[in-house]
C-alpha positions in Angstrom: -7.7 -6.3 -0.7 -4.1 -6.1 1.1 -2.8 -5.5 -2.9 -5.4 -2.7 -3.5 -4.2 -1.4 -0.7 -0.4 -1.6 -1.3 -1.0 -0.1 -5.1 -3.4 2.7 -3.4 -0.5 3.8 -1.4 1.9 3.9 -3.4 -0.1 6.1 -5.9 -0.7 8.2 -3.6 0.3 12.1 -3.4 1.8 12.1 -0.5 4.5 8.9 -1.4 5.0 10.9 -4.8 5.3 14.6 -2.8 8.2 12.9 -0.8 10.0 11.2 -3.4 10.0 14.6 -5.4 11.2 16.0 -2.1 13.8 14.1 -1.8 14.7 14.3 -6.0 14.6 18.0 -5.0 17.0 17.9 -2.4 19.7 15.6 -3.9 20.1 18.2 -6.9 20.3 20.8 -4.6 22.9 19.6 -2.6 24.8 18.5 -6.1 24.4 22.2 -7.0 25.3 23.3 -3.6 28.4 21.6 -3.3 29.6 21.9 -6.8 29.5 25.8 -6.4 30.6 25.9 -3.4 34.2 24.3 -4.1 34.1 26.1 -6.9 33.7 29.8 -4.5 36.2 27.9 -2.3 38.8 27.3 -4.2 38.1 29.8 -6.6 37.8 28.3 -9.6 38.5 30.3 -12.6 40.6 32.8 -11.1 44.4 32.4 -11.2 48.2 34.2 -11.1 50.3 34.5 -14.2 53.7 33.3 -12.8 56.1 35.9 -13.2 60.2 35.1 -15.4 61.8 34.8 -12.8 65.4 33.6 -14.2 68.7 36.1 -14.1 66.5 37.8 -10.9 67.8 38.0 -7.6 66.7 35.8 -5.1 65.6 38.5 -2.8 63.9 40.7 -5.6 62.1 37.2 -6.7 60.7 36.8 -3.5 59.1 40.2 -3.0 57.8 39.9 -6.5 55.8 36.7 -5.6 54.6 38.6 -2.4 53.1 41.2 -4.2 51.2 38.8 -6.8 50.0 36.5 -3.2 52.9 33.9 -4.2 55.5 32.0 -2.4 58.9 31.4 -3.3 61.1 28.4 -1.9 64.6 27.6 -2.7 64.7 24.3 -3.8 68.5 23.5 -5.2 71.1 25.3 -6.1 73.5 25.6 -9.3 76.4 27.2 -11.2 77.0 29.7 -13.7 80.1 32.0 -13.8 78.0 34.2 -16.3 75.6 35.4 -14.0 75.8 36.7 -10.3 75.8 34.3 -7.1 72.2 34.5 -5.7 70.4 34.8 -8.8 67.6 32.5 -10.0 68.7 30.0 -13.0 65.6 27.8 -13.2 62.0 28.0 -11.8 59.4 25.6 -11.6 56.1 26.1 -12.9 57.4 28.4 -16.0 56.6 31.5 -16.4 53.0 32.3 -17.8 51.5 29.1 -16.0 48.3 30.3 -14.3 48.7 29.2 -10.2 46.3 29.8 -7.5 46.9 32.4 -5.0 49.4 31.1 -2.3 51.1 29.1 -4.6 54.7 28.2 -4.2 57.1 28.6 -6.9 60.3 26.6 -6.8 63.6 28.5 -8.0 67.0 26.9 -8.5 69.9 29.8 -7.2 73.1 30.3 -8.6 75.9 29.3 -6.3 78.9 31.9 -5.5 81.3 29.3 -6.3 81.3 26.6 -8.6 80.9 23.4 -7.4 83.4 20.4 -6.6 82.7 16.4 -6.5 85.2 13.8 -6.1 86.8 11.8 -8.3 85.1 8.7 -9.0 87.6 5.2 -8.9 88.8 5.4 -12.4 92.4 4.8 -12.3 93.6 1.3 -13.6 90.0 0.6 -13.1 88.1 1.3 -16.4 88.7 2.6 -20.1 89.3 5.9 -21.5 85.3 5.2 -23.0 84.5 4.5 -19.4 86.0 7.1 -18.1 85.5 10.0 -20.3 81.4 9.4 -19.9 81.6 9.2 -15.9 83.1 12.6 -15.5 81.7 14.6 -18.7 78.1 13.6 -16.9 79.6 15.1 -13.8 80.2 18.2 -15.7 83.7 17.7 -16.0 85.9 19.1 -18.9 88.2 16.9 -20.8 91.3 18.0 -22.4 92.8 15.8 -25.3 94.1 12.6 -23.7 98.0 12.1 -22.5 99.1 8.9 -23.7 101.6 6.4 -22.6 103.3 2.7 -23.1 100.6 0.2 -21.2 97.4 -1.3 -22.9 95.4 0.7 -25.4 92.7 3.3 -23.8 93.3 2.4 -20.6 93.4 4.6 -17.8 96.8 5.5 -15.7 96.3 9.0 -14.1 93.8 11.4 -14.3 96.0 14.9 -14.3 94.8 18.4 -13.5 96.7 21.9 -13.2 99.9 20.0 -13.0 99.2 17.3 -10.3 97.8 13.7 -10.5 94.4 13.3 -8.9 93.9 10.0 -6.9 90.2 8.6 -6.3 88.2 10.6 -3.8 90.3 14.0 -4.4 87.4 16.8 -5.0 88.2 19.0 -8.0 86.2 21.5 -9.6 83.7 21.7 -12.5 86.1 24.2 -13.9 89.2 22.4 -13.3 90.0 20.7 -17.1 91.0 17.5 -17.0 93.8 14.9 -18.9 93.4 11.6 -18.7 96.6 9.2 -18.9 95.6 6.2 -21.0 97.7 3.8 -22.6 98.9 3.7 -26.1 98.6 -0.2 -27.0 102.8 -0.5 -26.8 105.0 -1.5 -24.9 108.4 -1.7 -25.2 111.6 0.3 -27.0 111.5 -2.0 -30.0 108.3 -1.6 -31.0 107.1 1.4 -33.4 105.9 4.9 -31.8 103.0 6.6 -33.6 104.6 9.6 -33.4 101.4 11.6 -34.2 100.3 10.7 -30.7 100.7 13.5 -28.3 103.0 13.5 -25.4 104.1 10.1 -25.3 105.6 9.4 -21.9 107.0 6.1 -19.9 105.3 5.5 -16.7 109.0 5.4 -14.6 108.9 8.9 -15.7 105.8 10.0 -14.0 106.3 7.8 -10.6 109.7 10.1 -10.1 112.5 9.2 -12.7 114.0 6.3 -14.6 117.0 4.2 -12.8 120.2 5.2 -14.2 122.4 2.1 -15.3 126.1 2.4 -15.7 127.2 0.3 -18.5 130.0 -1.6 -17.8 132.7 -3.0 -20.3 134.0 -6.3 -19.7 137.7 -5.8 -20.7 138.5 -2.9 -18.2 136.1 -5.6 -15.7 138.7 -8.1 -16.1 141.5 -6.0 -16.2 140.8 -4.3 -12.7 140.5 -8.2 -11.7 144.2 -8.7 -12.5 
């Protein structure tokens, strides 16, 4: 009798009325919510970012106003060809579809072009070495000097006339010489004379000693 009764229940219209009931409302509330971000975020609508590059920073920013955008500064770089305050780079790129309120990302161009210091390089590493270190810096390179002291390796770094120690700053623009060694070393010994600007390194730390040759018969004679 009890399991009649269990099986009448359960086939009855009011269980099945509130199990559709509650079907009812679960897809409702799946509908509900799935518009509703949708409303909220507004899905489907966008902003075309505007090219921003070569622009001013300030006419940039009240671009973006008008189109509901943001702009923020977030680095700066260096280009001689174009004015300070202008934007180089932007992030997203131009075209990309952003929500209103977005913030776009610009990279300006500095009013003067930037210095780092010179890394330890000097009687620390190869020409190799060195050449890769500072052309990833940005650095230019000018066609090595080269001296007596052990092939490709690195002296003096030289700029506009001077020698540059480790830690000096110089600029980006500033071309460098490296001082590197010519695999020789003494008076005897061939010179490759196609190499350019082959110097001693007395000469660059101030000047050679001058020797005063001395003959040995006036020596003995001033001794009588």
């Amino acid at each position: 009798m009890k399991a009649k009764e269990f099986f009448r229940k359960c086939c009855s219209f009011y269980v099945w009325g509130n199990l559709l009931a509650m079907a009812l409302v679960i897809i409702a509330l799946g509908f509900g919510v799935k518009y509703g971000l949708e409303v909220y975020t507004h899905h489907g609508e966008g902003v075309d970012v505007p090219n921003l590059v070569k622009m001013s920073a300030s006419n940039a920013r009240l671009l973006l106003s008008e189109k509901g955008l943001e702009l923020m500064v977030a680095d700066s770089g260096y280009n001689k060809r174009l004015p300070a305050d202008c934007v180089l780079a932007q992030s997203p790129s131009p075209g990309v579809q952003v929500k209103e309120g977005h913030v776009i990302y610009v990279t300006i161009n500095s009013p003067s072009s930037p210095t780092f210091p010179i890394p330890d390089l000097v009687d620390n590493s190869s020409y190799r070495e060195a050449e890769a270190k500072l052309t990833a810096l940005g650095f230019r390179l000018l066609p090595p000097k080269r001296i007596f002291g052990e092939r490709d390796w690195v002296y003096g770094i030289l700029s506009r006339g001077r020698h540059l120690n480790t830690g000096d700053r110089a600029s980006i623009e500033w071309p460098l010489t490296l001082v590197i060694g010519n695999g020789q070393y003494g008076d005897d010994e061939d010179i490759d004379n196609s190499e350019p600007d082959v110097i001693y390194p007395e000469e660059q730390l101030g000047g050679i000693d001058e020797f005063v040759e001395i003959d040995e018969s006036n020596a003995d004679g001033n001794d009588n």
